[in-house]
N, C-alpha and C positions, 0 to 999 in steps of 0.2 A: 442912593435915591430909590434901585428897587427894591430895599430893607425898607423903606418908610411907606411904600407906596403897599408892602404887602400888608405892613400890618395895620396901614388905614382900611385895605380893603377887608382885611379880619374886624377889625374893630367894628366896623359898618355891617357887617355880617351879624354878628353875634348880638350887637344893638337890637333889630331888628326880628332875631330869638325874644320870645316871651315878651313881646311888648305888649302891650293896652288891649285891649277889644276897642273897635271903632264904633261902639255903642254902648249906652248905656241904657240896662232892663230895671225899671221899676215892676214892680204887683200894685194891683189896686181893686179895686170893683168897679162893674159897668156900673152907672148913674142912671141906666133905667132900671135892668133887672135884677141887679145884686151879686151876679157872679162875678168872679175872676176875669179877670181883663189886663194882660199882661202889655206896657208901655215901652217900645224900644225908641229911643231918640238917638242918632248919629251924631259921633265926636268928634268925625273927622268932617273933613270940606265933602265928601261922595263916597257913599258903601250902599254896597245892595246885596237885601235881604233876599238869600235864595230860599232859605227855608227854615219854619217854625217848627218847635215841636215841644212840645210840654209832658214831664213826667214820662222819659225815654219812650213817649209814642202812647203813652196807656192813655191819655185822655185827648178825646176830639179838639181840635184847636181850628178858631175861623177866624184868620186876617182877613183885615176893612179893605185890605187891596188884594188884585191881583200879584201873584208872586212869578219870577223875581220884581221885585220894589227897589226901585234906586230912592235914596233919603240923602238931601244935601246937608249939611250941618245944621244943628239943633232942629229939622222936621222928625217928626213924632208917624210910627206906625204903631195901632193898636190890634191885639191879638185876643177873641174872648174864649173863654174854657166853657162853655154853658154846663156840663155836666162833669165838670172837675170839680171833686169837696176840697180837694186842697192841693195846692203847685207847691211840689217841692223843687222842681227842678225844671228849666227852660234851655234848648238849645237852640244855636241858630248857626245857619250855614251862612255866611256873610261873603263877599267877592275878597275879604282880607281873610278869609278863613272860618272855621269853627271855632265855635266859643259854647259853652255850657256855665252857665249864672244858677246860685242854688240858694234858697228862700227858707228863713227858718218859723213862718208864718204858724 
């Protein structure tokens, strides 16, 4: 029994290694001004956004909320770049961890 019990607790470990992001980052344009406006939408039932950051910090970034942002499943946080020519890369500090999404725009 404790053979089976050790390796469901490995199995349930390792599962949880390299899983999903509990978001998902589109790119897109603001609809008024034209720049960059990165869309995070939650995968899971509850994840909160502690922090944004576009182009490892080199370009200013202004989330529509105050941060940390709890987002329940499929709600939408928007993120604009006003003075980013171009997002190569998005990170986000989420309550399930870091994640880094890269954009071949």
């Amino acid at each position: 029994m404790k053979k089976y019990l050790t390796v469901a607790l490995l199995l349930a470990a390792i599962a949880g290694c390299g899983s999903e992001p509990p978001v998902t980052v589109e790119l897109g344009r603001n609809s008024v001004w034209g720049g960059p406006q990165i869309r995070i939408t939650a995968s899971e039932d509850s994840v909160t956004i502690n922090k944004v950051q576009i182009n490892r910090g080199n370009c200013p970034v202004n989330v529509q909320e105050r941060l940390p942002y709890k987002l329940a499943f499929g709600e939408l946080l928007k993120a604009d770049a006003p003075s980013c020519q171009k997002v190569v890369e998005v990170s986000l500090s989420t309550s399930e961890g870091d994640y880094d999404f890269t954009f071949d725009s």
